[in-house]
N, C-alpha and C positions, 0 to 999 in steps of 0.2 A: 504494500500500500504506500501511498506518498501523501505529503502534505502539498498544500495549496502552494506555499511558496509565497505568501502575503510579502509585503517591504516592509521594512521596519515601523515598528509601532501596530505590527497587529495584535501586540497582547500574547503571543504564543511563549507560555512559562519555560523556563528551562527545566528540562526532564520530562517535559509531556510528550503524547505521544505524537507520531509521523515523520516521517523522513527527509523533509525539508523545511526548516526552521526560519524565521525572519526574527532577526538579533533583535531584539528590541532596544530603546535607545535609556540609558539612568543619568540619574543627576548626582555619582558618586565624584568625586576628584578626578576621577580617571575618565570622565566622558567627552571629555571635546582634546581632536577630533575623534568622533563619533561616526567612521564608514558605515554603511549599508554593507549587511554581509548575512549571507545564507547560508547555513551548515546542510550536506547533503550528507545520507546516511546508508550505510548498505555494504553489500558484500563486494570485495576485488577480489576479482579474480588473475593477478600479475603474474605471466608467463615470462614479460623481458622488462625489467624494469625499466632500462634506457628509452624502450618504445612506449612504457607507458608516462614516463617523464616528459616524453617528446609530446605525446597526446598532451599533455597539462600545458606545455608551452606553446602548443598548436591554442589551444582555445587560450589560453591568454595573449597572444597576437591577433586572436579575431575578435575577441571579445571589449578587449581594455583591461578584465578581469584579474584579481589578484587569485590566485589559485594556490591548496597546498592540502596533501591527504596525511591523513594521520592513524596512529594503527588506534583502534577504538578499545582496546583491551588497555588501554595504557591512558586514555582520556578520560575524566573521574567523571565529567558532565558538560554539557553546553557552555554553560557559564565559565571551565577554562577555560575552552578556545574565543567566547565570546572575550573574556578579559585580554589575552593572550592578542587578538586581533586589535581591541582599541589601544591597549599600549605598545602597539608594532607602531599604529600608526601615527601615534604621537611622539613616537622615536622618529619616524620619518619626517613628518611634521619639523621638528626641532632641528633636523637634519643632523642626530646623536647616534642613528642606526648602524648596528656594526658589520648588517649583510646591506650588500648595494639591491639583492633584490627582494622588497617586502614579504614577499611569501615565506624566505628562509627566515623574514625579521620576526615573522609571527610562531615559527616554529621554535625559533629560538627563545622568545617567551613563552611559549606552549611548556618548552621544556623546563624553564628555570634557569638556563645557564646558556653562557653567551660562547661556548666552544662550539661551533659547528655542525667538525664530525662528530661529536656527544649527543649533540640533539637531532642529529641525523639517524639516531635508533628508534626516535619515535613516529617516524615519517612509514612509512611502508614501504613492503620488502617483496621478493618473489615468491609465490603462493596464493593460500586464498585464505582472505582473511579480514574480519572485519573493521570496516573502516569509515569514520566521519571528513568530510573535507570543508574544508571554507570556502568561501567564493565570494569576495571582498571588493567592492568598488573604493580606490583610496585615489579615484580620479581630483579630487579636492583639496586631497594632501599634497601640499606644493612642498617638492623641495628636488633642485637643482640637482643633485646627487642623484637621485631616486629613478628605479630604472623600473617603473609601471608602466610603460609603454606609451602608444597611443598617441597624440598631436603634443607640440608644446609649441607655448610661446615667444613672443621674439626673444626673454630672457634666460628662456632653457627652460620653463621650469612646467613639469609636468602638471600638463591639465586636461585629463579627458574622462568625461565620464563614461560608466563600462557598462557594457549589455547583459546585466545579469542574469535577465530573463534568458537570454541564448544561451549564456555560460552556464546554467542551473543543468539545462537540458541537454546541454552539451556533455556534462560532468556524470549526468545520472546515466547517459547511455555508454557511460565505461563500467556500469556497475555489473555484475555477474546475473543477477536474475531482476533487476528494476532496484530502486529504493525501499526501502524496509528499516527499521528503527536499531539503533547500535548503541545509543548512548545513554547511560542512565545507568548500563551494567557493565561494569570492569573486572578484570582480574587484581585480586588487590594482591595477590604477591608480585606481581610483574610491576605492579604501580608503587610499589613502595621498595621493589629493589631499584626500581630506574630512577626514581627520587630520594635514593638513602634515608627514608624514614622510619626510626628506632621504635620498638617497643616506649621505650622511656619519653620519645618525643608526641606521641598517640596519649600515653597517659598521662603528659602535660597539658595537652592541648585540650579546651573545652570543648572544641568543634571534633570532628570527626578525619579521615583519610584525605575526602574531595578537600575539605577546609584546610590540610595542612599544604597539600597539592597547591590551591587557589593563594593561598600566602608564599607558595616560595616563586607561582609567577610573577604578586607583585614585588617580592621584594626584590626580584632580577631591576626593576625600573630603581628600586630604590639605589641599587649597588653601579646604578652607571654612573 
């Protein structure tokens, strides 16, 4: 089954159910900028990963779209990648970002840590396996440096708004059997070895695994 794909501000909670999400927009510190971005959900099926990298840069060269999948046993809920996506793009924004192309900026908050190949574990790999992706219009996000594709102006700086309606559709027809729901349920040993979190740091903590998860992506912002 799929969700409607509404644009932001249609109200759709994180962890509810359907396979294509519209971020909604808050008024925490961290919401401006504030991209439009959709999380699609569902199963990959990845035979060559090169070809299916190449498919993701294919539709962000026709789209405008920020594109980036991620393995969903390792994603605690929406609300990371939602967080993960507005403080990429306020890294861009700021022009503070330490990948030239947004998509890895969002991974690399997704993950917590600003190494690369580290956070390149949580991206997906070959096989079949479940996985949420983003799909981020940061056509807004100006900054000189930033390689979102798409027209810019006389002063370099990126400005195009993306077709995320194409890009959605684009992204769901690399899924294995359509979109279907992934997120909400994790592996929490895989999520708490890829994020080093202690027995002792769990019974510190008021909140729960996703809550310790969602503090170490903000605190990556804090640590630049």
């Amino acid at each position: 089954m799929t969700g409607s794909g509404d644009p932001v501000g249609s109200g759709d909670p994180a962890g509810s159910g359907g396979s294509t999400r519209a971020v909604d927009p808050t008024t925490t510190e961290h919401s401006r900028p504030n991209p439009e971005t959709r999380l699609v959900e569902g199963v990959l099926a990845v035979d060559d990963l090169d070809a299916f990298l190449a498919d993701l840069e294919a539709i962000r060269e026709e789209t405008g779209a920020v594109v980036q999948a991620f393995d969903a046993d390792r994603v605690v809920d929406a609300a990371h990648l939602r967080l993960a996506t507005r403080l990429a793009a306020r890294s861009v924004a700021r022009g503070e970002a330490v990948a030239r192309d947004p998509a890895v900026e969002i991974l690399l908050y997704a993950a917590g840590r600003r190494q690369i190949d580290r956070a390149l574990d949580l991206g997906v790999s070959p096989g079949e396996r479940r996985a949420a992706l983003v799909v981020a219009d940061f056509g807004d996000i100006v900054d000189a440096g930033a390689d979102v594709g798409g027209d810019t102006d006389i002063e370099g700086d990126a400005r195009r708004t993306a077709d995320l309606e194409t890009a959605v559709a684009a992204v769901e027809d690399l899924l294995a059997a359509g979109p279907e729901p992934t997120l909400g349920e994790f592996d929490d040993e895989a999520v708490r070895d890829y994020y080093g979190v202690t027995d002792r740091e769990l019974d510190a903590t008021v909140g729960d695994l996703a809550d310790v998860v969602r503090e170490r992506v903000a605190l990556l912002d804090v640590e630049k």
